[in-house]
N, C-alpha and C positions, 0 to 999 in steps of 0.2 A: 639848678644849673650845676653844671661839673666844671668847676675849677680846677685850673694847674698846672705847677710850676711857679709858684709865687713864690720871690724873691723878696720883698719887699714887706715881712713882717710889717716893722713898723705902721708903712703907709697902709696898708691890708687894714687894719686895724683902726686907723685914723679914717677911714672909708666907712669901716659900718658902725664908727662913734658916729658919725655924721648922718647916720640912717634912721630915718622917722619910723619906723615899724619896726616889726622884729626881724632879724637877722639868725639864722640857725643851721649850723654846721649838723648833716645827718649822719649819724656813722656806722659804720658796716654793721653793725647788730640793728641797724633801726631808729638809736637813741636820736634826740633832739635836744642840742644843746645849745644855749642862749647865747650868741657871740657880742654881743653887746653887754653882757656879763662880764668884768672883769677878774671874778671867780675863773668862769670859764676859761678867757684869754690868755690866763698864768697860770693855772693850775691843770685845768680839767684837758686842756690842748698842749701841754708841753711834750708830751711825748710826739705828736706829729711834727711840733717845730724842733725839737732835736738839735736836727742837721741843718737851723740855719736856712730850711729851704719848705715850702709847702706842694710835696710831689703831686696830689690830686686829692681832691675830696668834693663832695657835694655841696652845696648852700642853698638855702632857704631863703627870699626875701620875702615881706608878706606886701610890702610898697611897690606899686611899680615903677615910683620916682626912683628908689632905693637901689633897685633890677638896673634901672638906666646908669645907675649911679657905678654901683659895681662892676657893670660889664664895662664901661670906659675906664672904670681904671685898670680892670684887666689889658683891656688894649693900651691902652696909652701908659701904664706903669705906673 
């Protein structure tokens, strides 16, 4: 799914700690990056949160509990 415009680092994040499968950010080269990784989270994604802001990116969930999970907080914030 293509995410974007997420405001809400923190919660973004307290969403796919909450996610029973894997969760995984794909990125323009292709990479698969574990977001339930806290390597990831802090290190390997700091350059897209920068600006405080998440303009679009891709996401992998592998749960479709996980899917339902993420797209409501998409909507709802």
């Amino acid at each position: 799914m293509i995410v974007n415009n997420i405001t809400d680092i923190e919660g973004f994040f307290k969403v796919v700690d909450k996610c029973k499968g894997r969760v995984e950010l794909i990125t323009g080269e292709g990479d698969r990056l574990n977001l339930k990784s806290k390597l990831s989270q802090y290190v390997s994604l700091a350059q897209i949160f920068s600006n405080g802001e998440i303009p679009e990116m891709e996401i992998l969930a592998s749960d479709p509990d996980d899917v339902r999970m993420l797209v409501d907080f998409m909507v709802r914030g």
